[in-house]
PDBQT receptor file of N, H, CA, C and O in Angstrom, charges set to zero:
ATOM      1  N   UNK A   1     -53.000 -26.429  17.007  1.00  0.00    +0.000 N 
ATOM      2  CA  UNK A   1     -52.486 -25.089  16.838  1.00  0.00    +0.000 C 
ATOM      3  C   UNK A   1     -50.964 -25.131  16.902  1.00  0.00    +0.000 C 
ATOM      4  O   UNK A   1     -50.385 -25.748  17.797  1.00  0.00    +0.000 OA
ATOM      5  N   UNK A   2     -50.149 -24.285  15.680  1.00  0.00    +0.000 N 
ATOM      6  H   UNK A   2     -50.619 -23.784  14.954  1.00  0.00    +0.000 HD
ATOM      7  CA  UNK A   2     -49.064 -24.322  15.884  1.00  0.00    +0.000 C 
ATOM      8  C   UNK A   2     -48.300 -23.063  16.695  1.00  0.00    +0.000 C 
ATOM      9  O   UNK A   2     -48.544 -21.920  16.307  1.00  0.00    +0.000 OA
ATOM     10  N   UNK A   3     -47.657 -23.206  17.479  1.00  0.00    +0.000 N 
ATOM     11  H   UNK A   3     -47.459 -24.134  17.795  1.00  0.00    +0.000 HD
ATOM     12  CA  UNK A   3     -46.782 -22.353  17.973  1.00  0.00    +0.000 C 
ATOM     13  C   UNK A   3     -45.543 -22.532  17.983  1.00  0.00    +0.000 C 
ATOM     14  O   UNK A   3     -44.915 -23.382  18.614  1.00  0.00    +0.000 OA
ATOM     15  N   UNK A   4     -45.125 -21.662  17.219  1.00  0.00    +0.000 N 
ATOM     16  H   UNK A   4     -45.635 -20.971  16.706  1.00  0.00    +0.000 HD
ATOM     17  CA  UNK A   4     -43.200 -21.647  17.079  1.00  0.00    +0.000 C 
ATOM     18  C   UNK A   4     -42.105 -21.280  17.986  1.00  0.00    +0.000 C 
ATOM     19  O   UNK A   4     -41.781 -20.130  18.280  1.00  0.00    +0.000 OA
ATOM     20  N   UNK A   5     -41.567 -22.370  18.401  1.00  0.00    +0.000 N 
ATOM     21  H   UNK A   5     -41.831 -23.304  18.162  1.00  0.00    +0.000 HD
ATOM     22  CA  UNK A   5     -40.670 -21.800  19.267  1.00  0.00    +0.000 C 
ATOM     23  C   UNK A   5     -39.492 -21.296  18.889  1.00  0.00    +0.000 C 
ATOM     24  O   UNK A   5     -38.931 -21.544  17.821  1.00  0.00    +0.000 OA
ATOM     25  N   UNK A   6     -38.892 -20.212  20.200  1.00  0.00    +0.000 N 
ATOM     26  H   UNK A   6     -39.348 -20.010  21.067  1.00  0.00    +0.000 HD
ATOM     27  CA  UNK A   6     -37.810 -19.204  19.757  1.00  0.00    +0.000 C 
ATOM     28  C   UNK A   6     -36.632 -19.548  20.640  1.00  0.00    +0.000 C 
ATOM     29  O   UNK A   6     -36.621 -19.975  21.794  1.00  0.00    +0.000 OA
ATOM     30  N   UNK A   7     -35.801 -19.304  19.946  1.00  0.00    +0.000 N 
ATOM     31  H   UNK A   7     -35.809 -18.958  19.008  1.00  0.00    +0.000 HD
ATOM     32  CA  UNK A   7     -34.530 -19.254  21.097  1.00  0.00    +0.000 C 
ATOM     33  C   UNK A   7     -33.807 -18.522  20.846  1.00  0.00    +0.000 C 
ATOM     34  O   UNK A   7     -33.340 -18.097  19.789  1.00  0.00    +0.000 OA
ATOM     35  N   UNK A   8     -33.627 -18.268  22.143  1.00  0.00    +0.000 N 
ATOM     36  H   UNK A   8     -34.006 -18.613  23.001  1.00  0.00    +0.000 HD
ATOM     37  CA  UNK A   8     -32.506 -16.659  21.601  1.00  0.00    +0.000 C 
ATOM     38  C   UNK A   8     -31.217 -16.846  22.715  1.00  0.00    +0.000 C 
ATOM     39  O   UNK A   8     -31.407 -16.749  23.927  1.00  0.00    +0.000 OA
ATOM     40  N   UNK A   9     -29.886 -17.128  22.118  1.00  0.00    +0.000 N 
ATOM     41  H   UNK A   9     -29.731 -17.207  21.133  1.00  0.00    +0.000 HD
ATOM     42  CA  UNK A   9     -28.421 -17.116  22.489  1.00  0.00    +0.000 C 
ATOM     43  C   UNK A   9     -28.623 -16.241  23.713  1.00  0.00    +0.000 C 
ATOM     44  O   UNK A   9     -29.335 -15.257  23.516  1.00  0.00    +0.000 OA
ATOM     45  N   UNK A  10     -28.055 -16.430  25.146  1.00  0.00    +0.000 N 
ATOM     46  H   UNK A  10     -27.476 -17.229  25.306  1.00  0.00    +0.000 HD
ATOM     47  CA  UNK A  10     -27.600 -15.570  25.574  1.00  0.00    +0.000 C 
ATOM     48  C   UNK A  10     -26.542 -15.004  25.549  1.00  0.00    +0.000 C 
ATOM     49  O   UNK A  10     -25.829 -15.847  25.005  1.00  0.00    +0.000 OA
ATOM     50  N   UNK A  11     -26.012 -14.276  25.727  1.00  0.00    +0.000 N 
ATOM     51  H   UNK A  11     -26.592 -13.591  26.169  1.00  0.00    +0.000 HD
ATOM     52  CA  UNK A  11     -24.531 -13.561  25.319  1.00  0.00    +0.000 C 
ATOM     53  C   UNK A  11     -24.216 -13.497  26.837  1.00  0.00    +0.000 C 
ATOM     54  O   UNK A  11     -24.891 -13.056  27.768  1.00  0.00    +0.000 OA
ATOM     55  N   UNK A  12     -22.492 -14.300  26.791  1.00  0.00    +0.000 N 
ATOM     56  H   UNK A  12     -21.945 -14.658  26.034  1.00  0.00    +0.000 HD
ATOM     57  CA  UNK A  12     -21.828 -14.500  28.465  1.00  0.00    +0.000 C 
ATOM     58  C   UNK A  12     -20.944 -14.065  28.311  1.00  0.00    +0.000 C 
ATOM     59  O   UNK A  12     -20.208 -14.565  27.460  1.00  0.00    +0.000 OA
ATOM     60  N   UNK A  13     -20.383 -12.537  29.263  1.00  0.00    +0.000 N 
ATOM     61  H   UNK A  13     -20.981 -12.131  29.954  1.00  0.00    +0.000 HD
ATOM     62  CA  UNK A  13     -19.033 -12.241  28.819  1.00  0.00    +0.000 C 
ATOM     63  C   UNK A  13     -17.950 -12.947  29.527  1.00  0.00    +0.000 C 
ATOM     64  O   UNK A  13     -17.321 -12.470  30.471  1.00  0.00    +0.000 OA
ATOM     65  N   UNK A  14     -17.823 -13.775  29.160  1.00  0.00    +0.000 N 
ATOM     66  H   UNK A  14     -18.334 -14.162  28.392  1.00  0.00    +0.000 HD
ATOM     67  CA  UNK A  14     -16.309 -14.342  29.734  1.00  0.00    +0.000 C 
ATOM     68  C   UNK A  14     -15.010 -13.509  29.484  1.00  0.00    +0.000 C 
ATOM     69  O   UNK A  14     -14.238 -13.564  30.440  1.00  0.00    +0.000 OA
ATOM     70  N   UNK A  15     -14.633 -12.842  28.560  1.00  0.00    +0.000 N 
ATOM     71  H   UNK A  15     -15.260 -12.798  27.783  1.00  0.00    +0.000 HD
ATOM     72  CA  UNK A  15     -13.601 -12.079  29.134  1.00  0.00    +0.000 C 
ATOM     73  C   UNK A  15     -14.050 -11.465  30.580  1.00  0.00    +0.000 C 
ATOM     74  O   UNK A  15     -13.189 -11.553  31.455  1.00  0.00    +0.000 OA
ATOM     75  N   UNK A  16     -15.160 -10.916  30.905  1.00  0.00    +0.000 N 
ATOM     76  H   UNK A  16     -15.860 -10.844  30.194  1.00  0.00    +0.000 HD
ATOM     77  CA  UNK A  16     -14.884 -10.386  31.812  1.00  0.00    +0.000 C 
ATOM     78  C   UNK A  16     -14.725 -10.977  33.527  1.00  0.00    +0.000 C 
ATOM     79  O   UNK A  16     -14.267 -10.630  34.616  1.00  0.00    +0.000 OA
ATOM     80  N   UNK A  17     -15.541 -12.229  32.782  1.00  0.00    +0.000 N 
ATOM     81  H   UNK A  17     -15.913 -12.510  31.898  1.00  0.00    +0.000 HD
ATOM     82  CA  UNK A  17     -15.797 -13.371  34.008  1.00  0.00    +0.000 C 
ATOM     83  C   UNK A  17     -14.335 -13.780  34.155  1.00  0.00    +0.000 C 
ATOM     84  O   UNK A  17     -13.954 -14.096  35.282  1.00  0.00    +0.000 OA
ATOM     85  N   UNK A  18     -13.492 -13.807  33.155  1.00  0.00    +0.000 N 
ATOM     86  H   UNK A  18     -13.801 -13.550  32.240  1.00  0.00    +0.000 HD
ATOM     87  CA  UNK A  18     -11.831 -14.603  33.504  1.00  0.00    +0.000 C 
ATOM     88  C   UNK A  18     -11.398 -13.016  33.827  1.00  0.00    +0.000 C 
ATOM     89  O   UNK A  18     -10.170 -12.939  33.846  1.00  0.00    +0.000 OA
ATOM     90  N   UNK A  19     -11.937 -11.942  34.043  1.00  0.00    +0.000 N 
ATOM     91  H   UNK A  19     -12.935 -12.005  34.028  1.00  0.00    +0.000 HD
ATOM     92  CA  UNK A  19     -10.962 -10.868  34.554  1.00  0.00    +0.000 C 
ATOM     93  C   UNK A  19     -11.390 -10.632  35.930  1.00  0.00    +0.000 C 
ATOM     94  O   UNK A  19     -10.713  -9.834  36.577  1.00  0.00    +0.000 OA
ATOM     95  N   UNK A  20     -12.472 -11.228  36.534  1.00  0.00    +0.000 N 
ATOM     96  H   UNK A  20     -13.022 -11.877  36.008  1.00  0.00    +0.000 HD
ATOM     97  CA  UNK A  20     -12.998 -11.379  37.469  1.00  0.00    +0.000 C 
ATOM     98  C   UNK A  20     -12.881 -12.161  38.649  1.00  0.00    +0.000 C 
ATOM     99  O   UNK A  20     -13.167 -11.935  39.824  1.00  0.00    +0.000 OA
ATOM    100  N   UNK A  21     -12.155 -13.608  37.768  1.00  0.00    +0.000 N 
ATOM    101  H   UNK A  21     -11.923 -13.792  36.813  1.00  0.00    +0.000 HD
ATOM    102  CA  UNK A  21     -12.084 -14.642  38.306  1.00  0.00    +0.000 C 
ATOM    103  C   UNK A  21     -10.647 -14.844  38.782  1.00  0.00    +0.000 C 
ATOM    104  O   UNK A  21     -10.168 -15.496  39.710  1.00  0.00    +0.000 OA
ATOM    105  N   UNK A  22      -9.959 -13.824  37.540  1.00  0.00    +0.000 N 
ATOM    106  H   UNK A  22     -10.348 -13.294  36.786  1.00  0.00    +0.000 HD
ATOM    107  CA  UNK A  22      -8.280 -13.759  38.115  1.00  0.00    +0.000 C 
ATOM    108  C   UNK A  22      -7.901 -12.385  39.519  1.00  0.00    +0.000 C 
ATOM    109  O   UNK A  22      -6.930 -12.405  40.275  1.00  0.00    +0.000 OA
ATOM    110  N   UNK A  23      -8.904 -11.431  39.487  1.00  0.00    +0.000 N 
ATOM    111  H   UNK A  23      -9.693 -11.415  38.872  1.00  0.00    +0.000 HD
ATOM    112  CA  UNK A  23      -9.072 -10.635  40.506  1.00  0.00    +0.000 C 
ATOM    113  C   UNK A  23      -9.322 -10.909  41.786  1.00  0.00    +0.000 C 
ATOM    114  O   UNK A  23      -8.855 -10.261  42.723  1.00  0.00    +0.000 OA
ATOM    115  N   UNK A  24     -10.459 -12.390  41.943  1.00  0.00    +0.000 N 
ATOM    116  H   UNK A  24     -10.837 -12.916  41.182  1.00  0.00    +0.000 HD
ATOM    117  CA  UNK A  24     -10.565 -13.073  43.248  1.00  0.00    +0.000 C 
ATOM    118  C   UNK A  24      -9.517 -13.962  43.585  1.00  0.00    +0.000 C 
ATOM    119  O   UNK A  24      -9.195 -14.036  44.771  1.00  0.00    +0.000 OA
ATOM    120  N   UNK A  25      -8.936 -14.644  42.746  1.00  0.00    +0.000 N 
ATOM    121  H   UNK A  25      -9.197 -14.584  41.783  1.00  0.00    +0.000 HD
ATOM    122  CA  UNK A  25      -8.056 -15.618  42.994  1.00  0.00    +0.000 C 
ATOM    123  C   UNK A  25      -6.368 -14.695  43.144  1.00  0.00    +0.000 C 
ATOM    124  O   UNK A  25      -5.389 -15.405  43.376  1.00  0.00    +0.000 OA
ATOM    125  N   UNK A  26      -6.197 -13.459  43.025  1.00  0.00    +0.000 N 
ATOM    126  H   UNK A  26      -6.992 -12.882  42.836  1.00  0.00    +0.000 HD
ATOM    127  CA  UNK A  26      -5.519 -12.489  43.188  1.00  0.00    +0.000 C 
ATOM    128  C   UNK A  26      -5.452 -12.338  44.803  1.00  0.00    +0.000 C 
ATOM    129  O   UNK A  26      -4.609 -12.482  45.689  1.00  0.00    +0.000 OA
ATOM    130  N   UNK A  27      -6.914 -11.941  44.675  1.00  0.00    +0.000 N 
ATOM    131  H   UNK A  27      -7.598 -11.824  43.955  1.00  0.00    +0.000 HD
ATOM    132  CA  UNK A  27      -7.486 -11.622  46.106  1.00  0.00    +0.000 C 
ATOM    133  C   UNK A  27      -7.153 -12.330  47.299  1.00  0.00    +0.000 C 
ATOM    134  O   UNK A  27      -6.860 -11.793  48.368  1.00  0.00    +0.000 OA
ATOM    135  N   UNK A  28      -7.212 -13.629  47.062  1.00  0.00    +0.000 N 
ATOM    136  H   UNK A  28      -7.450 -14.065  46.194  1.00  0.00    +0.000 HD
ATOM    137  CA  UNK A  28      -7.090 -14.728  48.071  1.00  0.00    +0.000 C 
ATOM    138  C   UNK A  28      -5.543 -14.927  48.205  1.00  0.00    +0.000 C 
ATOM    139  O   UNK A  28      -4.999 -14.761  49.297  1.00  0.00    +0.000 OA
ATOM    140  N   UNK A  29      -4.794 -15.306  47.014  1.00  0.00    +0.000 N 
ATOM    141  H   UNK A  29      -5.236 -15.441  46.127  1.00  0.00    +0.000 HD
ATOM    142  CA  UNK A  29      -3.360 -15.012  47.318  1.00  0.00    +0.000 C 
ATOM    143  C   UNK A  29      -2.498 -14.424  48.133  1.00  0.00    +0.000 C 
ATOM    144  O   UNK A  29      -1.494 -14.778  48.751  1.00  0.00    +0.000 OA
ATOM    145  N   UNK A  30      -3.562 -12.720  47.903  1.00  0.00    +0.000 N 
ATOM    146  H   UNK A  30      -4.378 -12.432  47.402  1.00  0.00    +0.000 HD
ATOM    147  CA  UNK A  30      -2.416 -11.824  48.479  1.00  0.00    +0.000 C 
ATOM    148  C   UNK A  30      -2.948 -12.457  50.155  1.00  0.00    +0.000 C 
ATOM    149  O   UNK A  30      -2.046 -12.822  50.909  1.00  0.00    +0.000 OA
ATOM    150  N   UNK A  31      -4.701 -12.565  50.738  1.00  0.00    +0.000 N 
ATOM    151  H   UNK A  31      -5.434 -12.268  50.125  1.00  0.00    +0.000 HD
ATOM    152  CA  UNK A  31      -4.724 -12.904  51.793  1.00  0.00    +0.000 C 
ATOM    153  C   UNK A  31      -3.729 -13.799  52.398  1.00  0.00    +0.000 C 
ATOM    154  O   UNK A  31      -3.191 -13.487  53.460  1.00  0.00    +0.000 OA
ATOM    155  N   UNK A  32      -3.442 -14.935  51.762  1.00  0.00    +0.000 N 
ATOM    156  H   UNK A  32      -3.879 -15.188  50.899  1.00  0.00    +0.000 HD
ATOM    157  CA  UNK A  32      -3.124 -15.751  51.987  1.00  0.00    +0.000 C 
ATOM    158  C   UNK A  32      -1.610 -15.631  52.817  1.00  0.00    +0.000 C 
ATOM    159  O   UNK A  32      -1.146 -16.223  53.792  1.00  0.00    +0.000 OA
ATOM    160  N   UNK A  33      -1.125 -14.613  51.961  1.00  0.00    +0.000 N 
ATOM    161  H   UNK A  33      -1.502 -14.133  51.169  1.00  0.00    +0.000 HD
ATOM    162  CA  UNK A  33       0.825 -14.729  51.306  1.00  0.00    +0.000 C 
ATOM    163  C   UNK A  33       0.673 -13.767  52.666  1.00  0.00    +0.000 C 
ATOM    164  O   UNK A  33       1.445 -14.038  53.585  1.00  0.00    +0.000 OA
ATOM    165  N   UNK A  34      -0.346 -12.569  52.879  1.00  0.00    +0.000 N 
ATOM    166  H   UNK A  34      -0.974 -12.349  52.132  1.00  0.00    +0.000 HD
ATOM    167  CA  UNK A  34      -0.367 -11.952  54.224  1.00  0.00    +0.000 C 
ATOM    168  C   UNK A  34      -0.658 -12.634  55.393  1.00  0.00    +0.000 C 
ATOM    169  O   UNK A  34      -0.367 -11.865  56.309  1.00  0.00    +0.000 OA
ATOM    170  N   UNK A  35      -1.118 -13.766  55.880  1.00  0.00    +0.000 N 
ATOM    171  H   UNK A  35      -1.354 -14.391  55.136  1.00  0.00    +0.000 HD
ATOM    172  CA  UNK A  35      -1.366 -14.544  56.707  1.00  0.00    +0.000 C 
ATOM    173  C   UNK A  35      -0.286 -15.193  56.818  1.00  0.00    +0.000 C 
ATOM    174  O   UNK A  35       0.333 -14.988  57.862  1.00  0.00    +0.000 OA
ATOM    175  N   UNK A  36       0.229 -16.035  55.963  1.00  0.00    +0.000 N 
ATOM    176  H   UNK A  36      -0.274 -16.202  55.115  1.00  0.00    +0.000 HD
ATOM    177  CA  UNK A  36       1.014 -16.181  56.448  1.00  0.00    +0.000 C 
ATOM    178  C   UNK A  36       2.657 -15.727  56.918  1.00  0.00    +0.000 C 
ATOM    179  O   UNK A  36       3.557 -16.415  57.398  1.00  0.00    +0.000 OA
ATOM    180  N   UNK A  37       2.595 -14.066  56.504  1.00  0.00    +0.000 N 
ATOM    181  H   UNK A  37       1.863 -13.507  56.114  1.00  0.00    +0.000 HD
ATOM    182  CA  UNK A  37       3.583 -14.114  57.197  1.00  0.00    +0.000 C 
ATOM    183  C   UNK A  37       3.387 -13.286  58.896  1.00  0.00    +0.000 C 
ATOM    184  O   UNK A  37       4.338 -13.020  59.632  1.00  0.00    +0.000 OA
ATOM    185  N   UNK A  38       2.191 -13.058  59.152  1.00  0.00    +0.000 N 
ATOM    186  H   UNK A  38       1.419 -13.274  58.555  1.00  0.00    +0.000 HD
ATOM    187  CA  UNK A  38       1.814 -12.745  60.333  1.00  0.00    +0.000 C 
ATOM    188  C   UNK A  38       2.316 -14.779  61.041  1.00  0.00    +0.000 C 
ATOM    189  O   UNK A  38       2.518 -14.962  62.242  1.00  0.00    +0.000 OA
ATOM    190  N   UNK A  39       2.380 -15.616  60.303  1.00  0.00    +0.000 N 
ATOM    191  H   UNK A  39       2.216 -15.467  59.328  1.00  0.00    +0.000 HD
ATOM    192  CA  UNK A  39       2.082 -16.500  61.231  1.00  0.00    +0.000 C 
ATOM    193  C   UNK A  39       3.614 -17.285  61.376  1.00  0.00    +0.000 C 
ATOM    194  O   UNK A  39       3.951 -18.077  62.256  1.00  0.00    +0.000 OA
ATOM    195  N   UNK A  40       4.489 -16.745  60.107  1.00  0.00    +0.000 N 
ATOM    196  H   UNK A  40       4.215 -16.101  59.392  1.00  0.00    +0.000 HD
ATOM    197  CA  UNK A  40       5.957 -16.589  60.517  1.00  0.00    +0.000 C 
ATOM    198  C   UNK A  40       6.367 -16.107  61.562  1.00  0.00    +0.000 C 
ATOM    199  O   UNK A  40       6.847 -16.702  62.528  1.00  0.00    +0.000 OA
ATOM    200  N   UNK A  41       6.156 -14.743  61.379  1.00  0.00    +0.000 N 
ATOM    201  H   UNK A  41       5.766 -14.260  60.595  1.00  0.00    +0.000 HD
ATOM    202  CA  UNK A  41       6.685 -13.891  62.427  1.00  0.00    +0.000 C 
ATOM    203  C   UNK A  41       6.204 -14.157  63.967  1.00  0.00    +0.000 C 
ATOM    204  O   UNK A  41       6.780 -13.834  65.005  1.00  0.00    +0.000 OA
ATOM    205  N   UNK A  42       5.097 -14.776  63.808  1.00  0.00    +0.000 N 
ATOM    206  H   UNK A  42       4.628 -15.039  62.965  1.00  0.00    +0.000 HD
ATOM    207  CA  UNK A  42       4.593 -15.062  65.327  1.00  0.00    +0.000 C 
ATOM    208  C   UNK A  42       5.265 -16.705  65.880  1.00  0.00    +0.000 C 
ATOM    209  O   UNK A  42       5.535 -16.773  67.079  1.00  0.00    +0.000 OA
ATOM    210  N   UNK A  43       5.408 -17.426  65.385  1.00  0.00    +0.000 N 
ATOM    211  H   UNK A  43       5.188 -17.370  64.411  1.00  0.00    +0.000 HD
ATOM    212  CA  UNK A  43       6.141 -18.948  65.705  1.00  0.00    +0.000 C 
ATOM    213  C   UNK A  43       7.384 -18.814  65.691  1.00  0.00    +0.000 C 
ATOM    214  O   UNK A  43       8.208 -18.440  64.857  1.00  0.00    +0.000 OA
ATOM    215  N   UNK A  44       7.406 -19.092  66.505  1.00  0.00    +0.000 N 
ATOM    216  H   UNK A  44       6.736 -19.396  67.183  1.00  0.00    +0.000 HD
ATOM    217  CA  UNK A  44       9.157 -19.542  66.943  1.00  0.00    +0.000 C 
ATOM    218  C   UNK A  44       8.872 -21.280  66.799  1.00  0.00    +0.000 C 
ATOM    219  O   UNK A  44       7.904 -21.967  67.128  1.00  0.00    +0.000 OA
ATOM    220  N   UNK A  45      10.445 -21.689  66.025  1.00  0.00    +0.000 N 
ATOM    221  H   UNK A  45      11.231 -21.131  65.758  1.00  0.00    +0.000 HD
ATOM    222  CA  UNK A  45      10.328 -22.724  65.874  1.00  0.00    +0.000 C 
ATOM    223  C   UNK A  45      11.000 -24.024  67.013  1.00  0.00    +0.000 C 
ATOM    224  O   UNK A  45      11.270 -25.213  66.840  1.00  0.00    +0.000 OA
ATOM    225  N   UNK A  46      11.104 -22.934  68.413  1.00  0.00    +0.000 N 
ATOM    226  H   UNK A  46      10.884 -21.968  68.553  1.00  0.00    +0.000 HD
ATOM    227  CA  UNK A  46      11.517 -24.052  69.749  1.00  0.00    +0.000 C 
ATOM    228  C   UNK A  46      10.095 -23.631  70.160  1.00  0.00    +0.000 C 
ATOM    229  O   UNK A  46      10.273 -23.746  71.373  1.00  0.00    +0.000 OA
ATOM    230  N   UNK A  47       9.254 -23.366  70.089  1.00  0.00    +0.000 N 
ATOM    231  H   UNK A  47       9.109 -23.272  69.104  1.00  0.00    +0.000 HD
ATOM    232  CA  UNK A  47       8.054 -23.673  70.582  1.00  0.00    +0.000 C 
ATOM    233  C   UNK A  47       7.120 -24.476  70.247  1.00  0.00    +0.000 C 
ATOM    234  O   UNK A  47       6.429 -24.992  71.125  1.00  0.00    +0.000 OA
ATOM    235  N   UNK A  48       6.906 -24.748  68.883  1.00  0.00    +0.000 N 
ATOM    236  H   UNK A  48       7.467 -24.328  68.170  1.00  0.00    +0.000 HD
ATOM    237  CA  UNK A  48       6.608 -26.220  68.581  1.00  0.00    +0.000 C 
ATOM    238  C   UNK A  48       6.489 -27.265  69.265  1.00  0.00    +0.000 C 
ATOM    239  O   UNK A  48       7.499 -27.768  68.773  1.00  0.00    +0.000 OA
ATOM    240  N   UNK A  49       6.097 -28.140  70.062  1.00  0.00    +0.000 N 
ATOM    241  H   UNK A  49       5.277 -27.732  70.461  1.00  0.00    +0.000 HD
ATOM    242  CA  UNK A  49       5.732 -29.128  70.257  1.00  0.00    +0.000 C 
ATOM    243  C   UNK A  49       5.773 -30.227  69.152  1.00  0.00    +0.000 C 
ATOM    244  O   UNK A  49       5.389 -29.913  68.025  1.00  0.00    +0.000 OA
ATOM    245  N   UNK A  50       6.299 -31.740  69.445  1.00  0.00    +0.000 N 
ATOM    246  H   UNK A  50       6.611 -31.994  70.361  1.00  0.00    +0.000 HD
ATOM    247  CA  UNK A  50       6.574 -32.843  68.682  1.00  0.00    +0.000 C 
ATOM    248  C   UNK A  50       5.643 -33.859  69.358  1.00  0.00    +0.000 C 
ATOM    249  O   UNK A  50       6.179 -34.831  68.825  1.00  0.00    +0.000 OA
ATOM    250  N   UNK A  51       4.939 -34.260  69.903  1.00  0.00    +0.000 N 
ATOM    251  H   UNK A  51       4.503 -33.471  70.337  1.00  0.00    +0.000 HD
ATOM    252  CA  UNK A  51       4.406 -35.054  70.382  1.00  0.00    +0.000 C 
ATOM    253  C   UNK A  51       3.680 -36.215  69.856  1.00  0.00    +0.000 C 
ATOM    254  O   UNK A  51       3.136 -37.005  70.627  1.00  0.00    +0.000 OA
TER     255      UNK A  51
């Protein structure tokens, strides 16, 4: 018995996945760029330890 197989394209929106992907990686930046300046402002650099 023959049975025909089908295939059917899925359709991937990558524009929206690269508008998505630049929104998280946005995301993490700004965390980032905010962390660290909480961690400026908190170190003093004679408190450091060299050991």
């Amino acid at each position: 018995m023959y049975a025909p197989t089908i295939e059917r394209a899925v359709p991937v929106p990558l524009e929206r996945l690269a508008w998505l992907g630049a929104g998280a990686l946005a995301a993490v930046l700004v965390t980032v760029g905010v962390g660290l300046l909480f961690l400026c402002a908190s170190t003093a650099l004679d408190e450091l330890r060299t050991t």
